[in-house]
N, C-alpha and C positions, 0 to 999 in steps of 0.2 A: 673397815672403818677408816681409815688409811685414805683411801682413793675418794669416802666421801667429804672429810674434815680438811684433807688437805689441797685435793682436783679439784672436785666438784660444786661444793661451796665458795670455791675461792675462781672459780669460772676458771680454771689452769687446765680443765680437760680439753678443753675446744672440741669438743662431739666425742672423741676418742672413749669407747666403752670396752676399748680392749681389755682390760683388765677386770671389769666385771665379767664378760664374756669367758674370763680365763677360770676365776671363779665359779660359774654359772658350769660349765665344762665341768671344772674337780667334783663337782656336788655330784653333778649325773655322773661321773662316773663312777662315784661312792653308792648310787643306788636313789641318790633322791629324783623324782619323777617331777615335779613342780619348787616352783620359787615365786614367792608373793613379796615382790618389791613393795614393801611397806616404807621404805623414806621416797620422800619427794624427789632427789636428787638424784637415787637409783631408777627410778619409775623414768623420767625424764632421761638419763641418758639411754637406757633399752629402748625404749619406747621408739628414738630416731634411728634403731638398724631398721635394715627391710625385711630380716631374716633372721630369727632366732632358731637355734635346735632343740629347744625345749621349750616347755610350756610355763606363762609366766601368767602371774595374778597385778593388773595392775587397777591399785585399789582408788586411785583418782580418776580412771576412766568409770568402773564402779559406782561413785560417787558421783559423776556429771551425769552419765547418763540415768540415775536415781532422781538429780532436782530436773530434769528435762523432762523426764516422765510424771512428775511430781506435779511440775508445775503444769502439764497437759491433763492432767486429772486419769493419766493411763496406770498407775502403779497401785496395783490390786493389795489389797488388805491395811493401805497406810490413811490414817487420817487426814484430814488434808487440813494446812495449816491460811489462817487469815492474818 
Protein backbone atom coordinates (compact mmCIF):
# COMPACT_ATOMS: atom_id res chain seq x y z
CA UNK A 1 0.00 0.00 0.00
CA UNK A 2 3.11 1.94 0.67
CA UNK A 3 4.68 1.96 -2.86
CA UNK A 4 1.09 2.73 -4.18
CA UNK A 5 -0.15 5.93 -1.92
CA UNK A 6 3.16 7.13 -1.72
CA UNK A 7 5.27 6.31 -5.51
CA UNK A 8 2.88 5.62 -7.58
CA UNK A 9 0.12 7.96 -7.13
CA UNK A 10 2.29 10.62 -6.67
CA UNK A 11 4.26 9.77 -10.24
CA UNK A 12 7.65 9.32 -7.57
CA UNK A 13 8.17 5.86 -9.27
CA UNK A 14 9.38 6.98 -12.58
CA UNK A 15 8.62 3.23 -14.20
CA UNK A 16 10.69 1.59 -11.07
CA UNK A 17 8.31 -1.65 -10.17
CA UNK A 18 11.15 -2.96 -8.18
CA UNK A 19 9.41 -3.09 -5.27
CA UNK A 20 6.26 -4.66 -6.37
CA UNK A 21 8.47 -7.24 -8.28
CA UNK A 22 10.03 -7.73 -4.75
CA UNK A 23 6.57 -8.35 -3.55
CA UNK A 24 5.33 -10.35 -6.43
CA UNK A 25 8.59 -12.63 -5.69
CA UNK A 26 7.60 -13.05 -1.53
CA UNK A 27 3.96 -14.34 -2.61
CA UNK A 28 5.52 -16.99 -5.07
CA UNK A 29 7.69 -18.03 -2.83
CA UNK A 30 4.87 -18.46 -0.09
CA UNK A 31 3.07 -20.67 -2.63
CA UNK A 32 0.86 -18.18 -4.27
CA UNK A 33 0.61 -19.16 -8.16
CA UNK A 34 -1.14 -15.91 -9.55
CA UNK A 35 -1.62 -12.11 -8.48
CA UNK A 36 -4.58 -10.07 -10.02
CA UNK A 37 -3.34 -6.47 -9.97
CA UNK A 38 -6.82 -4.97 -9.17
CA UNK A 39 -5.53 -1.10 -8.47
CA UNK A 40 -4.82 0.90 -11.51
CA UNK A 41 -1.50 1.93 -10.51
CA UNK A 42 -0.11 -1.68 -9.79
CA UNK A 43 -1.64 -2.80 -13.24
CA UNK A 44 0.20 0.04 -14.88
CA UNK A 45 3.50 -0.17 -13.27
CA UNK A 46 3.75 -4.41 -14.26
CA UNK A 47 2.25 -4.00 -17.20
CA UNK A 48 5.75 -1.77 -18.60
CA UNK A 49 8.43 -4.77 -17.56
CA UNK A 50 9.03 -7.09 -20.46
CA UNK A 51 9.32 -10.02 -18.28
CA UNK A 52 7.43 -11.16 -15.24
CA UNK A 53 8.16 -14.65 -13.46
CA UNK A 54 4.88 -15.24 -12.66
CA UNK A 55 1.49 -14.96 -13.86
CA UNK A 56 -0.63 -11.77 -13.45
CA UNK A 57 -4.30 -10.90 -13.92
CA UNK A 58 -4.48 -7.50 -15.38
CA UNK A 59 -8.09 -6.61 -15.05
CA UNK A 60 -8.05 -3.22 -17.34
CA UNK A 61 -6.60 -5.15 -20.09
CA UNK A 62 -9.82 -7.44 -19.43
CA UNK A 63 -11.91 -4.71 -19.41
CA UNK A 64 -10.70 -3.05 -22.95
CA UNK A 65 -10.50 -5.81 -24.71
CA UNK A 66 -14.46 -6.74 -23.40
CA UNK A 67 -15.80 -2.93 -24.91
CA UNK A 68 -13.57 -3.73 -28.26
CA UNK A 69 -15.25 -6.87 -28.61
CA UNK A 70 -18.45 -5.40 -27.40
CA UNK A 71 -18.45 -2.80 -29.53
CA UNK A 72 -17.61 -5.43 -32.71
CA UNK A 73 -20.63 -7.20 -31.82
CA UNK A 74 -17.89 -10.47 -31.24
CA UNK A 75 -18.55 -10.98 -27.24
CA UNK A 76 -20.87 -14.04 -27.06
CA UNK A 77 -23.79 -14.19 -24.55
CA UNK A 78 -23.65 -10.25 -23.62
CA UNK A 79 -26.42 -8.03 -24.68
CA UNK A 80 -25.51 -5.40 -26.73
CA UNK A 81 -26.16 -2.14 -25.42
CA UNK A 82 -27.77 1.19 -27.70
Amino acid sequence: MAFIYQRAKTAQSHGDASELVSLANSLRDQGCDLIIAGCTEVEMCLARLNRLEMEFVFPLQIVAKAIVLDWQGDLPGVPRFK
